[in-house]
C-alpha positions as a Markdown table, in Angstrom:
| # | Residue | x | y | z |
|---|---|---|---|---|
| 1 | Unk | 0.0 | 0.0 | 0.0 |
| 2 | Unk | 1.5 | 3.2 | -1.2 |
| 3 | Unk | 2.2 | 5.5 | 2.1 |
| 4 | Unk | 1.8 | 9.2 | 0.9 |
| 5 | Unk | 1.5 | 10.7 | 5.2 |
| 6 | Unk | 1.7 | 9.9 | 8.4 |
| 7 | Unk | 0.8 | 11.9 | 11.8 |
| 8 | Unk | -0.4 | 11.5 | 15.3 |
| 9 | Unk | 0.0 | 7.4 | 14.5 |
| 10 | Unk | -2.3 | 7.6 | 11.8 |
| 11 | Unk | -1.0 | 6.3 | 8.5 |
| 12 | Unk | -2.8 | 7.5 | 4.9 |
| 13 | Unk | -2.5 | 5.5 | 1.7 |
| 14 | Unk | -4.1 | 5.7 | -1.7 |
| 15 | Unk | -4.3 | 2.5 | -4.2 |
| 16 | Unk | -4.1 | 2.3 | -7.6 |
| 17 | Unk | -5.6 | -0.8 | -8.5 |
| 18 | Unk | -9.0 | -1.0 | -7.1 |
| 19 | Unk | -10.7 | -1.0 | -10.2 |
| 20 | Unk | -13.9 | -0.9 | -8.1 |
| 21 | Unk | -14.0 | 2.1 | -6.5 |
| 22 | Unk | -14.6 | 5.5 | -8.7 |
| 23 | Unk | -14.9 | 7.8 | -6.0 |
| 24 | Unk | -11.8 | 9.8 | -5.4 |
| 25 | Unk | -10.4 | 8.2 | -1.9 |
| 26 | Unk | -7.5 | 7.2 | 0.2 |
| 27 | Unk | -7.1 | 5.1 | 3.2 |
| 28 | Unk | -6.6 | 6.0 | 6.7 |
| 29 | Unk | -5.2 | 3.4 | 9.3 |
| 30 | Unk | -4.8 | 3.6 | 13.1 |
| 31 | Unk | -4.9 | 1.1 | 15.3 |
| 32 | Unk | -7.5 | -1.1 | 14.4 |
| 33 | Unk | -9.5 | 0.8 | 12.5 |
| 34 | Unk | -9.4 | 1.6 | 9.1 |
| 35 | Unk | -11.5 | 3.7 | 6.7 |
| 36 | Unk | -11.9 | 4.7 | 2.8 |
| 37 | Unk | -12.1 | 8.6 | 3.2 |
| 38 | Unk | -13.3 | 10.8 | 0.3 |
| 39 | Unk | -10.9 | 13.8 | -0.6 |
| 40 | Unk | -12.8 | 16.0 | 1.1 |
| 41 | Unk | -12.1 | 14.2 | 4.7 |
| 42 | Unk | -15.9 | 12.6 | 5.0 |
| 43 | Unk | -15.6 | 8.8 | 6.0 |
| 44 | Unk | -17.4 | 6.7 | 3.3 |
| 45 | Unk | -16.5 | 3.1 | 4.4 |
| 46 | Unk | -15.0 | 1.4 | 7.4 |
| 47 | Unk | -14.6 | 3.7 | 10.6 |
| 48 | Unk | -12.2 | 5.6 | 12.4 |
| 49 | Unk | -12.1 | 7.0 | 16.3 |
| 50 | Unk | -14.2 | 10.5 | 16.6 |
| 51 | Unk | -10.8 | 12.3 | 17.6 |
| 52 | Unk | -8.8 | 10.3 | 14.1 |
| 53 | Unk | -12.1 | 11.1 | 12.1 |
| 54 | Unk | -11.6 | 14.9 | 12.9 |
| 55 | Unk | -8.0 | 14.7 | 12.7 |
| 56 | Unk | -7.7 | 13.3 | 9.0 |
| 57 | Unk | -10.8 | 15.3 | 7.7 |
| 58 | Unk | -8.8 | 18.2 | 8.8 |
| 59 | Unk | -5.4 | 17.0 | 7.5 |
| 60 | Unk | -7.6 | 16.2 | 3.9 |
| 61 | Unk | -9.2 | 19.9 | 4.1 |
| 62 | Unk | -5.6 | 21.4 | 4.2 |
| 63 | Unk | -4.6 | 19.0 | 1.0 |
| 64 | Unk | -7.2 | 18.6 | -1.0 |
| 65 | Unk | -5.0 | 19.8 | -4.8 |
| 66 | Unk | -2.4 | 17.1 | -3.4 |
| 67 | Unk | -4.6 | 14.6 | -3.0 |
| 68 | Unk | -6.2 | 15.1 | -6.5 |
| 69 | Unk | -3.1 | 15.4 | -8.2 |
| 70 | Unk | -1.7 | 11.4 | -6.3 |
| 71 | Unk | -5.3 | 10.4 | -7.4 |
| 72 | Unk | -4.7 | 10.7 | -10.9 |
| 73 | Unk | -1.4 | 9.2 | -10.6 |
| 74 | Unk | -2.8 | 6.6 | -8.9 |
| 75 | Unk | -5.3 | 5.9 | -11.4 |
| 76 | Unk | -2.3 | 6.2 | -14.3 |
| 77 | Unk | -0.1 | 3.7 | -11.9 |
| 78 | Unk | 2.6 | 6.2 | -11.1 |
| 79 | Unk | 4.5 | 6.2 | -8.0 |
| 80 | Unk | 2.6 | 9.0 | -5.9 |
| 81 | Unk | 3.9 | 11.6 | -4.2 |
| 82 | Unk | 4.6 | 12.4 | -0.6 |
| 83 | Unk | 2.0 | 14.7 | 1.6 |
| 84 | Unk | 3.2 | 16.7 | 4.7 |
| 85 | Unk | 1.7 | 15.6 | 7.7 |
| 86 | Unk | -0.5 | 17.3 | 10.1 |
| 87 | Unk | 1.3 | 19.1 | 12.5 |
């Protein structure tokens, strides 16, 4: 799984060959919870803490061109690009 942040324990990853998903997403891990987040932070499978939720919508909000740009890449199958974490 391509790593593209980390913060507060809280990894973020996007795929690039789930052919089944169309919605713009990437993957946030922590603990034992993981969750399919839409680019604009919202949760839209799986399930995170309330305090990760927040954190990760916020961290999404504050990257939202960088994250459409290592979607398309993703989608092309290029290696994606590093995303500074929340600090």
């Amino acid at each position: 799984m391509p790593r593209i942040s980390e913060f507060f324990g809280i990894v973020i990853a996007m795929y690039w060959d789930e052919g089944s998903h169309q919605e713009p997403h990437f993957h946030a891990e922590h603990g034992d919870c993981a969750a399919s987040v839409a680019l604009d932070g919202s949760v839209v499978a799986g399930s995170l803490s309330a305090r990760d939720a927040r954190l990760v919508r916020q961290w999404a909000l504050l990257h939202q061109a960088e994250l459409s740009r290592n979607w398309e890449l993703a989608r092309a199958a290029k290696p994606l690009e590093s995303i500074e974490p929340l600090a």
